[in-house]
C-alpha positions in Angstrom: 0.0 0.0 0.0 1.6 3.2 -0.8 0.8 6.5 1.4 2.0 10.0 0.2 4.9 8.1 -2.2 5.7 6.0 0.3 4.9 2.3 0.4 3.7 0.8 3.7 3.0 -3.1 4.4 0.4 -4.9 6.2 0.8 -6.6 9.4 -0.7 -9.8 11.3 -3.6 -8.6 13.0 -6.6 -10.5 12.4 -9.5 -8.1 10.5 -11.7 -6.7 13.4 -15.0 -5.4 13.1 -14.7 -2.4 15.8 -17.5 -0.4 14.3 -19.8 -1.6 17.3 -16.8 -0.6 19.8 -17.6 2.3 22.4 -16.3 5.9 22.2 -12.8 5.9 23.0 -12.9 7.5 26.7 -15.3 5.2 27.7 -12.7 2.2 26.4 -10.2 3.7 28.3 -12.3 3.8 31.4 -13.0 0.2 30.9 -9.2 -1.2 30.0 -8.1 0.8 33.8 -11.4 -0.9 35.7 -9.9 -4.4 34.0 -6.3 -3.2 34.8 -7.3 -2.8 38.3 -9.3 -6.0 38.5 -6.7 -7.7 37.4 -4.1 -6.1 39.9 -6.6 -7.1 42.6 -7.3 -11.0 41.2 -10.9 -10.1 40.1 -10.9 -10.4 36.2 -14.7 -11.3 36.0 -15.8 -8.3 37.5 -18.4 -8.0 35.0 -20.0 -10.8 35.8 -21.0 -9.3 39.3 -22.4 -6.4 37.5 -26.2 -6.2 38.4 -29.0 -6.0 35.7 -27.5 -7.8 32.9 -24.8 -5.1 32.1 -21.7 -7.2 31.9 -23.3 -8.1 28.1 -24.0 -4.1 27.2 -21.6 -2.8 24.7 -20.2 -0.7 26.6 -18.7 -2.8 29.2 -18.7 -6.2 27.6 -15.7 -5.4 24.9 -11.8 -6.0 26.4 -9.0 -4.3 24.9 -6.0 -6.8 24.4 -3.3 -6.3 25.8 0.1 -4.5 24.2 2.0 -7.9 24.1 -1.1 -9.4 22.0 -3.1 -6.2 20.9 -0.2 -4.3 19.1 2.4 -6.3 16.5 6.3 -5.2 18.3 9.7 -5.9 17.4 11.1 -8.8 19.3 13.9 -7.7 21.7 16.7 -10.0 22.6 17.4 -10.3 26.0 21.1 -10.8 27.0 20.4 -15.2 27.6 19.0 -15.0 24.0 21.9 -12.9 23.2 24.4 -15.3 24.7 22.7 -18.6 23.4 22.7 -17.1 19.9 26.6 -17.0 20.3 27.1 -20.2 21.7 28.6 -18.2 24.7 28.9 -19.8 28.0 30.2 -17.3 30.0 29.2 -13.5 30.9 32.5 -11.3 30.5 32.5 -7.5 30.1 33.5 -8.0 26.4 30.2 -9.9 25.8 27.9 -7.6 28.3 29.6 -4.6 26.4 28.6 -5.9 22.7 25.3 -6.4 23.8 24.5 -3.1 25.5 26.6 -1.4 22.6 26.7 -2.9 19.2 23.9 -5.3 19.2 20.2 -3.9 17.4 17.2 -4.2 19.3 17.9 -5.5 22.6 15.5 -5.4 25.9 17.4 -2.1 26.3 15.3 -0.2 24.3 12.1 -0.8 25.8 11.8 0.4 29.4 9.4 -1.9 30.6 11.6 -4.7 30.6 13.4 -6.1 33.6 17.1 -5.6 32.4 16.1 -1.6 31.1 14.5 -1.6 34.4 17.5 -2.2 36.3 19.6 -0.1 33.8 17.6 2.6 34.3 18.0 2.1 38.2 21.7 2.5 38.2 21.7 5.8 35.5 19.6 7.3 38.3 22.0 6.8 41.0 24.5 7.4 38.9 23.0 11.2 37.8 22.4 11.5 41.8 25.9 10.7 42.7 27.6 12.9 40.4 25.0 15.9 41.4 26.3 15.2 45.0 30.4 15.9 43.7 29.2 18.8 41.3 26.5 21.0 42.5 29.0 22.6 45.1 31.2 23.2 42.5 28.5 24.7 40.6 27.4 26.7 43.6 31.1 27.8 44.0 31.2 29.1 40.4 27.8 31.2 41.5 28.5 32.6 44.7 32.4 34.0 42.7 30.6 35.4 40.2 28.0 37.0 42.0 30.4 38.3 44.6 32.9 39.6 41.5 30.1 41.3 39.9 28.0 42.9 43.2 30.1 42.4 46.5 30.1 39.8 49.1 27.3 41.6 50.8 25.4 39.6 47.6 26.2 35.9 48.1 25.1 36.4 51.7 21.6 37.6 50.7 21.0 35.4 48.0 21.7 31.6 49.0 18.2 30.2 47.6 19.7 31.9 43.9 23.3 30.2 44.8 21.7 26.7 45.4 19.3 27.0 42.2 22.1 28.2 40.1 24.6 24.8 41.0 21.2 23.1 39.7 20.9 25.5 36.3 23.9 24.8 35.2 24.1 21.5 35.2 20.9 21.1 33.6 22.7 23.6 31.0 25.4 20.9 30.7 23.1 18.0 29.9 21.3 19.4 27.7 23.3 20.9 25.8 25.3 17.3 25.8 22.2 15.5 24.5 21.1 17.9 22.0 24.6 17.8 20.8 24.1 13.9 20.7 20.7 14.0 19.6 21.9 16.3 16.5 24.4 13.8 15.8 22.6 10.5 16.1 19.2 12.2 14.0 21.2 14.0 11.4 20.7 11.2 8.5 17.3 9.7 9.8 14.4 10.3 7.4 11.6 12.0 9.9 13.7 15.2 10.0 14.5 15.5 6.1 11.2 16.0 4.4 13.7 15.2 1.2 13.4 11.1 2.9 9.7 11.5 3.9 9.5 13.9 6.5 6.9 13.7 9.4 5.7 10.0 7.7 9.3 8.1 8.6 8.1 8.3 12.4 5.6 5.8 11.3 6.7 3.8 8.3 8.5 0.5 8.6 6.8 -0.1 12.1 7.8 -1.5 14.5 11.2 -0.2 14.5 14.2 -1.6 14.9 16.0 0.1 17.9 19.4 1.0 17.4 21.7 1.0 20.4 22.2 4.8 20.0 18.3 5.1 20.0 18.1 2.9 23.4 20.7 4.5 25.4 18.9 8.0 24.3 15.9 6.9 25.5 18.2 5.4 29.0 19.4 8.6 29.7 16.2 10.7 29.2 14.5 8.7 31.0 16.9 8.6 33.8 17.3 12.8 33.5 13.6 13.2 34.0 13.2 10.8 36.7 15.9 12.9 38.2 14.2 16.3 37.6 11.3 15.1 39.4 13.1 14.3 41.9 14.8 17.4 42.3 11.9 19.2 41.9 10.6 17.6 44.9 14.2 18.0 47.3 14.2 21.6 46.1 10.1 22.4 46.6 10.0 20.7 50.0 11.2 20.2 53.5 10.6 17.9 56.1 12.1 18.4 59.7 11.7 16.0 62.7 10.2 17.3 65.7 9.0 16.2 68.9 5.0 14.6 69.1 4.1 17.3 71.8 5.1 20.7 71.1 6.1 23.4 73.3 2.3 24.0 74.3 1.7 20.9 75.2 -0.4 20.0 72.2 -0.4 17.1 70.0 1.9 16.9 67.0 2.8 14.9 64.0 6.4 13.9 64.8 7.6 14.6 60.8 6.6 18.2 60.0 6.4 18.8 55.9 6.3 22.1 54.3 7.2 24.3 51.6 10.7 25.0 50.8 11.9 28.6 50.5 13.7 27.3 46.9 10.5 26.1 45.7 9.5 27.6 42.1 6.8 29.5 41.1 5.4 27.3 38.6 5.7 24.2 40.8 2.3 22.1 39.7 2.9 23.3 36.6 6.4 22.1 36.5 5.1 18.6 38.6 2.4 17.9 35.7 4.7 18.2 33.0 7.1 16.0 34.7 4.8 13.8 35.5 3.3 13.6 31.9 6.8 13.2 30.1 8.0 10.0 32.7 4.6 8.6 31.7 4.7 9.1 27.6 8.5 7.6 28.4 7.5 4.9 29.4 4.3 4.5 27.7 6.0 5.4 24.1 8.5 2.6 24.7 6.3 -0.1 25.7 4.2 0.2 22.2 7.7 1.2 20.7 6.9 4.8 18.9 10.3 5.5 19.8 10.5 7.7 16.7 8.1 9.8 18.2 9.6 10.0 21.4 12.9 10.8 19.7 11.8 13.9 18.1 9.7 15.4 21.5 13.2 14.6 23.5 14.8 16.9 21.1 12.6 19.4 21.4 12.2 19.9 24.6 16.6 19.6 24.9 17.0 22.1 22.1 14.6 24.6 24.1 16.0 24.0 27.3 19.6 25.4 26.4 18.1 28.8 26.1 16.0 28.2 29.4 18.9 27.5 31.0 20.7 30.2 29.7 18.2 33.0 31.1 17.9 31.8 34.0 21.2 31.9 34.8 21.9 35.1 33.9 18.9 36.4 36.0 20.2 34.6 39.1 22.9 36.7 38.8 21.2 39.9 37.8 22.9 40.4 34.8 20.4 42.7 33.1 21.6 42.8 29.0 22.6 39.1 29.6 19.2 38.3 31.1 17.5 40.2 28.1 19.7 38.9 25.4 18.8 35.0 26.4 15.1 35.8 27.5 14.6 37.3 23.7 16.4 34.3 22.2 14.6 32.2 24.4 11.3 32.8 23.6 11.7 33.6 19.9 13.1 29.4 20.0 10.2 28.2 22.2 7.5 29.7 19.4 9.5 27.8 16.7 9.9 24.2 19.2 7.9 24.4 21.4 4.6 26.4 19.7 4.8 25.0 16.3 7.0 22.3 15.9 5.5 20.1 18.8 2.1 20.6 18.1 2.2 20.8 14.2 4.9 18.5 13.1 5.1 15.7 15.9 1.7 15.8 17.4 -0.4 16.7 14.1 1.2 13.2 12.8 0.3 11.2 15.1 -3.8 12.2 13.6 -2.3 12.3 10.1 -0.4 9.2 10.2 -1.2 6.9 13.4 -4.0 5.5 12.4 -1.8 3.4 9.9 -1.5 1.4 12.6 -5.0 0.4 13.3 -5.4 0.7 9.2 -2.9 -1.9 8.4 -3.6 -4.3 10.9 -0.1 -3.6 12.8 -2.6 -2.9 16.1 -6.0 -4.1 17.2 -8.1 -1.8 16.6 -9.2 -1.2 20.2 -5.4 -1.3 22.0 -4.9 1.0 19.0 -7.2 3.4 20.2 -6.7 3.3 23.9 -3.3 3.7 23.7 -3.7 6.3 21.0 -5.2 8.1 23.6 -3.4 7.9 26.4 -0.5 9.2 24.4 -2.4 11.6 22.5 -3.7 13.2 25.5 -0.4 13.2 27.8 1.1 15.0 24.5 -2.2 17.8 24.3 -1.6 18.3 28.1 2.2 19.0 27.8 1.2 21.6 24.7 -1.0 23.4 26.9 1.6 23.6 29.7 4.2 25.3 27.1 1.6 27.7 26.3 0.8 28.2 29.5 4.7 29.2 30.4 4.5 31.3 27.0 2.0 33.3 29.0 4.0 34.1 31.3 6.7 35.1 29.4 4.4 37.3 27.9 4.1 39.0 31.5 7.8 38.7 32.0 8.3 41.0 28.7 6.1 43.3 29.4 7.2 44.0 32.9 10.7 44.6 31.5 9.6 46.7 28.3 7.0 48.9 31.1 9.0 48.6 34.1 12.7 48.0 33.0 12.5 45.2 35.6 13.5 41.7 35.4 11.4 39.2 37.2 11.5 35.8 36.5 7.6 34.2 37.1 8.1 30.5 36.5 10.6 30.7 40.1 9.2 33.7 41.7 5.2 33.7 40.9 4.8 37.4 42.4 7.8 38.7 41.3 11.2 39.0 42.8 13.6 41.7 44.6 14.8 44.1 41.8 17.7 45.6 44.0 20.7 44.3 44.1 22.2 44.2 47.8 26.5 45.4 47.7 28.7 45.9 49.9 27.4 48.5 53.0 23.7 47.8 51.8 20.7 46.5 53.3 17.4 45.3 50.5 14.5 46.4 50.5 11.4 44.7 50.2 9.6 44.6 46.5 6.2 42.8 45.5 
């Protein structure tokens, strides 16, 4: 079958009459009640319904599972990998062509036990080497705050001093990936409408997983389980105290509150993190890695910029600040405002349903799935509009007011003077 020039081929799904299925939320409803059931050992549930609705329509048709419902790659765990080479022994030669020169290994889908474990070790990995170089980081803020406005400064801005160690080594990574992810994407078809453009995310699926394309997903997956956990260590505090306080009165004996480095744009920030850890996962378990890919870069290319501004402001350096906030936004329209919605979500309703169309998915797993994915990506639009808002806000206090204030950490602005040597601040809203 050939779609926009391109020829596409036809998988093993049986042909399924779905016109009779539900609407799609209420099948989605459905899979999580039998997700659920099952979790809790009580698969016939419908049978318990009352008034004969286990046979309505609605409730009587199951979605099959990915492992049946959706036609995947098969990935070669490391004993298949070792029997296919007659190898009897596990040396770090063998463990090191498998993770790094074999194709389509368990590593590239996340769901699998030896990702799983991978993925593990990446995060304490990233958390370990946060522990050796956020001080340093820190260091390089509170020198160049002091150099710039006195040591009077670093004493009155600590919660800036501990965000900026954070900032720039979130400046580091993602610059690294999106050097990497330049590298790695620079010849693949979905980013050269010259090889098919937008259509390549789908074609040939499922796809075969590259190592490169596995460790990218590894190490964005282990970044944003990081930067939710961050988020949390840096919005957060919790303190032990005693079960009677000083009044004599009753007390919880672990006291949780908010941190003063906690951002602005916190449940803002928590949804999208949230959202992007699930479409992780959920994009390598029905392998639209492609996808995936191409929202990872994104995001990383973005970010650079993000991280860029806020640096600067942390430090008060007004041109630098303006310079980076300008370049900032004028990339998030072109990434984040057109090219995620247009280009990587407009295909998935221009070209997903090829899956459901040539039998490479059941019809229904198709379309819960579709869904779930769909709607995590909708949300995370929204959310970059919303922060384009308030940019919007943040440029026109500094047009109006000449004043920097950066929303998405401070959500009522932030202290505009900048405290020197022999100076006390001053309160502003």
């Amino acid at each position: 079958m050939e779609v926009d020039g391109h020829q596409v081929s036809f998988g093993i799904m049986p042909v399924v009459d779905a016109s009779n299925a539900p609407p799609t939320p209420i099948l989605v409803i459905v899979y999580w009640v039998d997700v659920l059931a099952n979790i809790l050992f009580f698969p016939e549930w419908r049978n318990y319904l009352p008034f004969g609705l286990e046979s309505w329509n609605w409730i009587s048709h199951k979605t099959p599972p990915l492992v049946t419902g959706v036609m995947q790659r098969h990935l070669i765990s490391y004993a298949e990998y070792k029997e296919e080479r007659g190898l009897t022994e596990t040396t770090l030669e063998n463990l090191y062509d498998y993770a790094f020169n074999t194709h389509s290994t368990a590593l590239g889908k996340l769901t699998t036990p030896t990702a799983v474990a991978v993925l593990f070790v990446l995060v304490v990995i990233i958390r370990l080497v946060k522990m050796v170089l956020l001080p340093k980081f820190q260091r390089m803020g509170r020198l160049a705050g002091r150099k710039t406005h006195g040591a009077a400064w670093e004493a009155a801005n600590e919660q800036r001093i501990v965000k900026f160690g954070e900032y720039v080594f979130r400046l580091i990574y993602h610059s690294g990936l999106c050097v990497y992810g330049l590298s790695f994407f620079w010849d693949k078809g979905w980013w050269s409408w010259k090889d098919g453009g937008h259509i390549s995310l789908w074609s040939e699926y499922p796809h075969p997983v590259e190592p490169g394309m596995a460790w990218y997903y590894l190490t964005q997956a282990a970044y944003n389980v990081d930067a939710l956990v961050s988020l949390i260590v840096l919005s957060f505090y919790l303190k032990f105290q005693s079960p009677v306080s000083s009044e004599g009165k009753i007390q919880t004996p672990i006291k949780i509150g908010w941190a003063e480095t906690v951002r602005g744009d916190f449940q803002e920030m928590a949804i999208h993190h949230i959202a992007t850890n699930l479409l992780i996962v959920g994009s390598s378990s029905v392998q639209v890695i492609r996808v995936g890919s191409a929202v990872f870069f994104v995001h990383d290319f973005s970010d650079i910029l993000v991280d860029l501004s806020k640096l600067a402001n942390f430090l008060k350096w007004k041109t630098t600040t303006i310079f980076c906030f300008v370049s900032m936004v004028l990339v998030w329209i072109l990434f984040r405002l057109y090219l995620f919605p247009f280009y990587i979500i407009g295909t998935i309703f221009e070209y997903g349903y090829l899956l459901e169309l040539l039998r490479i998915a059941h019809p229904l797993t198709y379309r819960v799935h579709n869904f779930h994915i769909t709607s995590l990506l909708i949300l995370i639009a929204l959310l970059h509009l919303v922060w384009f808002m308030m940019f919007v806000r943040m440029g026109y206090l500094l047009v109006s007011k000449g004043e920097a204030h950066d929303l998405s950490e401070h959500k009522k602005g932030e202290k505009q003077n900048i405290v020197r040597d022999g100076e006390e601040s001053k309160k502003t809203s």
